[in-house]
N, CA, C and O atoms as a GROMACS GRO file, in nm:
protein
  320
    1UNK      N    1   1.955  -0.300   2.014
    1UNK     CA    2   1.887  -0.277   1.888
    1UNK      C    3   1.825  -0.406   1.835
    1UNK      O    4   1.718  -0.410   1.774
    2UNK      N    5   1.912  -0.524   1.869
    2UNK     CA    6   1.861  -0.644   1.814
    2UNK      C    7   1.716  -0.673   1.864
    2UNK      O    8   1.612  -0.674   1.797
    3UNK      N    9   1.735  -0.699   2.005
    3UNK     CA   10   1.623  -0.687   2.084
    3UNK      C   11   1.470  -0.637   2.044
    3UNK      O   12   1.361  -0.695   2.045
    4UNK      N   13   1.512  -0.492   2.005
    4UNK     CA   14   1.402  -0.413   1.995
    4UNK      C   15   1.337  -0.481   1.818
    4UNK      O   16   1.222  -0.488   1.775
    5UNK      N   17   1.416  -0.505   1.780
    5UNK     CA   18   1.403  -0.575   1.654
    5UNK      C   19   1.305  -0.694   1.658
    5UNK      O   20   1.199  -0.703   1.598
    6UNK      N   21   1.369  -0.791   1.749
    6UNK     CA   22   1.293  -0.924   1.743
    6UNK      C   23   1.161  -0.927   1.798
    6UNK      O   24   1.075  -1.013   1.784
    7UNK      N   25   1.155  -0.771   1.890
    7UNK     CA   26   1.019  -0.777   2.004
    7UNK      C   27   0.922  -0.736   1.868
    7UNK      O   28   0.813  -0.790   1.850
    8UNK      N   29   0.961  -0.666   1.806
    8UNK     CA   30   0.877  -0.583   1.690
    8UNK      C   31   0.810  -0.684   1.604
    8UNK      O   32   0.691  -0.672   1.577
    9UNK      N   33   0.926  -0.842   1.532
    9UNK     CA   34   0.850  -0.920   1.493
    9UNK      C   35   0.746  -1.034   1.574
    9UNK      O   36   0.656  -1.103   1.526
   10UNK      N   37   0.786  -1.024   1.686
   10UNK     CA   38   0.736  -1.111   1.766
   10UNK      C   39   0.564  -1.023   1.787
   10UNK      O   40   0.458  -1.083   1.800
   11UNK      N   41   0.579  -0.885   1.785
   11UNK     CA   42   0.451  -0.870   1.788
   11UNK      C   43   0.400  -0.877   1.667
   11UNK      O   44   0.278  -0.889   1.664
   12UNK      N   45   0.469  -0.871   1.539
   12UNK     CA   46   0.403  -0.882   1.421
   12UNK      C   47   0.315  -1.031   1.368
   12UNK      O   48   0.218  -1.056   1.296
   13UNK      N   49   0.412  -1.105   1.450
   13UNK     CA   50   0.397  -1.278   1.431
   13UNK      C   51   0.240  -1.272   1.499
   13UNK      O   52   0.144  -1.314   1.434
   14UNK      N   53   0.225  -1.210   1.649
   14UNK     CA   54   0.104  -1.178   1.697
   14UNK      C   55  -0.005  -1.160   1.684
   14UNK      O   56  -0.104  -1.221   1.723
   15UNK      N   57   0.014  -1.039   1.603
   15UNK     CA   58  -0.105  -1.002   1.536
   15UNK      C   59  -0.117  -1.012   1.479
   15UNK      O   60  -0.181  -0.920   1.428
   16UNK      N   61  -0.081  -1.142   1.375
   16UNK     CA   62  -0.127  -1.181   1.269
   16UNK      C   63  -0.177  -1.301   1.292
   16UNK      O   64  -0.254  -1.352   1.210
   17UNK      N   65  -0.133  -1.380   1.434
   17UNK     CA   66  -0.245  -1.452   1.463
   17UNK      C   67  -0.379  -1.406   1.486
   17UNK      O   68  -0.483  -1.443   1.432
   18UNK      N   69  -0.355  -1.298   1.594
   18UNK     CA   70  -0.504  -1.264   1.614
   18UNK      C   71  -0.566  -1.238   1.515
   18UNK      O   72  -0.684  -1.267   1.536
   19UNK      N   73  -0.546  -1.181   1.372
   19UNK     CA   74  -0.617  -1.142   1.312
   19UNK      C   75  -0.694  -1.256   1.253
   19UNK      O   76  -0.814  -1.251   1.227
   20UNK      N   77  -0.589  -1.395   1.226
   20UNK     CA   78  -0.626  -1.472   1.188
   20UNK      C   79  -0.747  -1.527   1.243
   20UNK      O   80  -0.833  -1.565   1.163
   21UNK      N   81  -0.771  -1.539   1.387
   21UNK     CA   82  -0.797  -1.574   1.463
   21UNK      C   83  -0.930  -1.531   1.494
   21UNK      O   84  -1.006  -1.615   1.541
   22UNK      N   85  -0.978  -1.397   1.471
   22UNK     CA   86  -1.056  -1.244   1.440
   22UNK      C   87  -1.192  -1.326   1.255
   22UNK      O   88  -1.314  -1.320   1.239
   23UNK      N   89  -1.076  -1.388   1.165
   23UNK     CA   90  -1.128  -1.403   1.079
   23UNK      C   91  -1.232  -1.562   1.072
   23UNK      O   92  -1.343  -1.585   1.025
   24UNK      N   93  -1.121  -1.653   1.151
   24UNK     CA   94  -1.157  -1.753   1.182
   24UNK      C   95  -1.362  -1.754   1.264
   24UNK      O   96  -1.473  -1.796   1.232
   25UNK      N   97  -1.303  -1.687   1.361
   25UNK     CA   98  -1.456  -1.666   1.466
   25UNK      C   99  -1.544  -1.613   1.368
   25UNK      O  100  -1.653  -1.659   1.334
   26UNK      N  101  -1.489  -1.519   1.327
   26UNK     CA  102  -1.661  -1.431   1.262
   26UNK      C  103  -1.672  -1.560   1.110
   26UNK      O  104  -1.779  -1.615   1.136
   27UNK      N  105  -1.643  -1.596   1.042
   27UNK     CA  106  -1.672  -1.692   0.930
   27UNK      C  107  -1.752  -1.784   1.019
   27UNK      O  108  -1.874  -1.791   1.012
   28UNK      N  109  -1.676  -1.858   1.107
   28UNK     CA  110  -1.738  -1.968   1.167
   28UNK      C  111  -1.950  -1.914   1.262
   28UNK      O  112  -2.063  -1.964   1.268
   29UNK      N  113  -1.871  -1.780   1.315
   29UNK     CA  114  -2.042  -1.752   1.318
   29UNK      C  115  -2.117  -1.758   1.234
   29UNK      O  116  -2.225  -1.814   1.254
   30UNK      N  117  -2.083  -1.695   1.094
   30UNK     CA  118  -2.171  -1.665   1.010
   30UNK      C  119  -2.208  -1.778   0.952
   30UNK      O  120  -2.323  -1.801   0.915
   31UNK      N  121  -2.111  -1.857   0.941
   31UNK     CA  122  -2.175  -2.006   0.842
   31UNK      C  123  -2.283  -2.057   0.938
   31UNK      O  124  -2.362  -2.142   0.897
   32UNK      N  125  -2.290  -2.016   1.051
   32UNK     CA  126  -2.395  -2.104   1.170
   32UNK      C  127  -2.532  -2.100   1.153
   32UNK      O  128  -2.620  -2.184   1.171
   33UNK      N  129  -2.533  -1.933   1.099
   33UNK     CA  130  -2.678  -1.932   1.059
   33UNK      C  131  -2.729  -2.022   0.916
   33UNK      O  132  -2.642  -2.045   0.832
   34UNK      N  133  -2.836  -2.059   0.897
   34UNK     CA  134  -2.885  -2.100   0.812
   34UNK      C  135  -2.984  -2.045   0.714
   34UNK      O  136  -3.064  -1.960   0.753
   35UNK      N  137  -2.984  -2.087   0.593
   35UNK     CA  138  -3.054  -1.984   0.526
   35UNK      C  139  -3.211  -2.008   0.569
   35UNK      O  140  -3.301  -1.924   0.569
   36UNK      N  141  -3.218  -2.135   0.604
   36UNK     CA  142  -3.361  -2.157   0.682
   36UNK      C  143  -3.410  -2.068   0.810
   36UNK      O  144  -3.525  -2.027   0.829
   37UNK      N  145  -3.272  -2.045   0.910
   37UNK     CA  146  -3.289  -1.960   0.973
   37UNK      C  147  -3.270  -1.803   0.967
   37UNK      O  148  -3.301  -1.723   1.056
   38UNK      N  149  -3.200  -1.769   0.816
   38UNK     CA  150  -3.217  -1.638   0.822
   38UNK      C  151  -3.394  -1.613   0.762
   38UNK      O  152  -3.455  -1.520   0.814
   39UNK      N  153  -3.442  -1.667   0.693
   39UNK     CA  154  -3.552  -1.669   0.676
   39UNK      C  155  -3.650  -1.635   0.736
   39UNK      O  156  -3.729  -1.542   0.715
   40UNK      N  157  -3.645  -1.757   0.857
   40UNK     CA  158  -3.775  -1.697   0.943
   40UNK      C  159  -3.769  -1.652   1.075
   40UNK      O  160  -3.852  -1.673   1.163
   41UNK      N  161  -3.576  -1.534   1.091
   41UNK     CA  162  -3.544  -1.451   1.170
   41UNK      C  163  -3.623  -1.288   1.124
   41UNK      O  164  -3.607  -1.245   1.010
   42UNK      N  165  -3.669  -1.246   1.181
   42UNK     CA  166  -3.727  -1.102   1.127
   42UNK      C  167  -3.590  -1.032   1.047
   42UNK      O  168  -3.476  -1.076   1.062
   43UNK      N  169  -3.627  -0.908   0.954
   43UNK     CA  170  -3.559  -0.850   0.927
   43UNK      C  171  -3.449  -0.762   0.991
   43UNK      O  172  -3.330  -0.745   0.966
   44UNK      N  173  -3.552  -0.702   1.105
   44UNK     CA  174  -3.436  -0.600   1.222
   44UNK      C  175  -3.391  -0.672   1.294
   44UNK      O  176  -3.285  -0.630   1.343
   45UNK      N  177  -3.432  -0.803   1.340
   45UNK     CA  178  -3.326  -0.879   1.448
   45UNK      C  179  -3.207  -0.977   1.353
   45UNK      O  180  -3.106  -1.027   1.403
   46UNK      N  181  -3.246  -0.991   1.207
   46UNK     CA  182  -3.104  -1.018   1.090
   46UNK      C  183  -3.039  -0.934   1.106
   46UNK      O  184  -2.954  -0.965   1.189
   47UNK      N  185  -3.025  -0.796   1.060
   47UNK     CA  186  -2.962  -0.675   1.077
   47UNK      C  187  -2.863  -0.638   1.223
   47UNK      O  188  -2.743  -0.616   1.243
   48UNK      N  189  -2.967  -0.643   1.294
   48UNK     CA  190  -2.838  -0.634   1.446
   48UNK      C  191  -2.760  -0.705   1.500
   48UNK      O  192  -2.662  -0.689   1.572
   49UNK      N  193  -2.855  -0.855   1.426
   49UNK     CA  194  -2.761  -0.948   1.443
   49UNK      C  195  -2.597  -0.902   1.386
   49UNK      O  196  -2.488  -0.883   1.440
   50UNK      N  197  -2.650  -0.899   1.249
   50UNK     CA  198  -2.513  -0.880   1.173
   50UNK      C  199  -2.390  -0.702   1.230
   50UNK      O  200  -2.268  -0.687   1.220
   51UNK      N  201  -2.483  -0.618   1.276
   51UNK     CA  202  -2.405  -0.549   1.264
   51UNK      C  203  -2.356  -0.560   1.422
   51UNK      O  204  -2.294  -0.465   1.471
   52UNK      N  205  -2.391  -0.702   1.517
   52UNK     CA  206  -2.367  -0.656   1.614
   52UNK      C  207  -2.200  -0.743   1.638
   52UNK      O  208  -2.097  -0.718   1.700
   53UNK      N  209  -2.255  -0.868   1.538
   53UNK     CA  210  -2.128  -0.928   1.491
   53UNK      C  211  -2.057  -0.899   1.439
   53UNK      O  212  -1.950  -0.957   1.463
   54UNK      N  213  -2.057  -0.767   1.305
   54UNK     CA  214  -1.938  -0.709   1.256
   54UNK      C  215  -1.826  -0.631   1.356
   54UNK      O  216  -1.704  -0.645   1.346
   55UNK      N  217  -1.899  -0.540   1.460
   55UNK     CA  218  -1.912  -0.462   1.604
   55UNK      C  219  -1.788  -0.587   1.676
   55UNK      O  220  -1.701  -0.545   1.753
   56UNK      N  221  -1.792  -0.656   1.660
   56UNK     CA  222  -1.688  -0.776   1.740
   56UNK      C  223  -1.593  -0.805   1.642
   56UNK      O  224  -1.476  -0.815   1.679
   57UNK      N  225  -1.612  -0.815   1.559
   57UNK     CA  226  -1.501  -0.849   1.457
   57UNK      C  227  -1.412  -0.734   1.432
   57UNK      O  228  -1.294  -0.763   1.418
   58UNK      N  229  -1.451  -0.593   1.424
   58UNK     CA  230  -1.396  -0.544   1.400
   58UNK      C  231  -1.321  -0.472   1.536
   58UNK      O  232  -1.209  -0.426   1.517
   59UNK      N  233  -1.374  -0.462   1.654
   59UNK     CA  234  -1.283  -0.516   1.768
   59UNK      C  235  -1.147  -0.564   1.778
   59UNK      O  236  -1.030  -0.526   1.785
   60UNK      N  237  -1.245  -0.696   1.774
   60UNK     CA  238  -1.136  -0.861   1.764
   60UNK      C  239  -0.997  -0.760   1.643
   60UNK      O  240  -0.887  -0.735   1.692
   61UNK      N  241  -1.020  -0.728   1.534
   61UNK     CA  242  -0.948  -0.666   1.420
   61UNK      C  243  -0.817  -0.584   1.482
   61UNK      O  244  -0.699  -0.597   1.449
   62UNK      N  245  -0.877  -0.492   1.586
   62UNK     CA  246  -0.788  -0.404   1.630
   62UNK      C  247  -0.747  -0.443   1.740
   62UNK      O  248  -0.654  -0.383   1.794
   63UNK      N  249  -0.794  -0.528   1.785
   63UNK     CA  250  -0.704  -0.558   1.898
   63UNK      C  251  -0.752  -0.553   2.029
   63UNK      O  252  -0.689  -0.578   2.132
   64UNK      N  253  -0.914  -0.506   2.010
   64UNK     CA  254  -0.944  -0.447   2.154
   64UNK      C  255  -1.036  -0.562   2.215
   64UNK      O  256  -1.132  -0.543   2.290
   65UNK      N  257  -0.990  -0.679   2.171
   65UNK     CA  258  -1.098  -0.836   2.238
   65UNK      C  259  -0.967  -0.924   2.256
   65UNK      O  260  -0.881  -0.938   2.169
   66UNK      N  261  -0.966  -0.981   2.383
   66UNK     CA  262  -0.893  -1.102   2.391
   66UNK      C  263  -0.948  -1.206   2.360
   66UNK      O  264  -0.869  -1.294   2.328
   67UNK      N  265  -1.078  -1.238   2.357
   67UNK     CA  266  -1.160  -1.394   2.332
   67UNK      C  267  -1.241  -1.357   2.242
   67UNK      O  268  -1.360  -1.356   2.274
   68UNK      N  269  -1.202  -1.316   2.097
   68UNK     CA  270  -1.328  -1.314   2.010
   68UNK      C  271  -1.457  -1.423   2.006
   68UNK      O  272  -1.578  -1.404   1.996
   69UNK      N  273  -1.382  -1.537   2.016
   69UNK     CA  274  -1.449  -1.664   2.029
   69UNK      C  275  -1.569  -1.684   2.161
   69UNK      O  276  -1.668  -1.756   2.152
   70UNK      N  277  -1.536  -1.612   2.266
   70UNK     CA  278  -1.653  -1.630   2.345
   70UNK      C  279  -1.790  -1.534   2.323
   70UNK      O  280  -1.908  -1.559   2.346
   71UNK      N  281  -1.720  -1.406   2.265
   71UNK     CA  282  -1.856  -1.301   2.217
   71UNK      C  283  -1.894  -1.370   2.129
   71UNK      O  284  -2.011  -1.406   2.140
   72UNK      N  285  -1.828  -1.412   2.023
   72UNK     CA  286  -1.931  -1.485   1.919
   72UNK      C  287  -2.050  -1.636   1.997
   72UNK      O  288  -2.164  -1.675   1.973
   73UNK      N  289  -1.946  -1.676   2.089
   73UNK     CA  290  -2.086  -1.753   2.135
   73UNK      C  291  -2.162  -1.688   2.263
   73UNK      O  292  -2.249  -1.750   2.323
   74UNK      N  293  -2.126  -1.569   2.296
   74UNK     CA  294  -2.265  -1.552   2.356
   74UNK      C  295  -2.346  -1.501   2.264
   74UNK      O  296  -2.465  -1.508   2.295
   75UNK      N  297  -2.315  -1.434   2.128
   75UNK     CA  298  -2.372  -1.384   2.022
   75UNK      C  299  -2.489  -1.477   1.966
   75UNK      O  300  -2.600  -1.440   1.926
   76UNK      N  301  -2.426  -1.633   1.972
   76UNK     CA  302  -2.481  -1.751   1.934
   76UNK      C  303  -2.583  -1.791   1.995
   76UNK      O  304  -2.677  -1.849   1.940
   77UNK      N  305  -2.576  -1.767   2.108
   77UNK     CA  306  -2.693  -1.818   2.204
   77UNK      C  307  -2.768  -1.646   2.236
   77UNK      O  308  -2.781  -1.668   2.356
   78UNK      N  309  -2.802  -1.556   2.226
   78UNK     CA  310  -2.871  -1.494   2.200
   78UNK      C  311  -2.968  -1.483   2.090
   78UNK      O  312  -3.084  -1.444   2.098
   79UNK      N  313  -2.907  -1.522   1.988
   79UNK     CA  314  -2.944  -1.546   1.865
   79UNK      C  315  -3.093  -1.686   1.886
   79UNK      O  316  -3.209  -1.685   1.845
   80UNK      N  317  -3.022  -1.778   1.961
   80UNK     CA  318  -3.142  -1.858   1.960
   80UNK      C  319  -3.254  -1.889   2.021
   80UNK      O  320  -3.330  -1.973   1.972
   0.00000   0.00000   0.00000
């Protein structure tokens, strides 16, 4: 019983890194852009940008990304 106990926080400890981890990446993308560059990014390629990055975050959120951090930089270099 103990066992099953400690595995339970040990995944809780977990996923609360990842989430952390989930929050960390997508902030750090978003501060990347600039307002200079949201500017003179078109409107529909702002937009997919963003919803293609929320689309990863909210992933990364549930659990279903092991490297949030590398989609956000291939995200990054598409972007430019």
């Amino acid at each position: 019983m103990a066992g099953v106990a400690a595995s339970g926080l040990l995944a809780a400890a977990v996923s609360a890194q990842s989430a952390l981890e989930c929050d960390r990446t997508y902030k750090s993308f978003m501060e990347k852009m600039t307002p200079a560059e949201r500017a003179r990014m078109p409107a529909e390629r702002l937009v997919a940008l963003n919803r293609r990055a929320q689309r990863i975050y909210d992933a990364c959120r549930t659990g279903h990304l092991d490297d949030p951090k590398s989609m956000f930089e291939n995200l990054d270099r598409a972007m430019r």
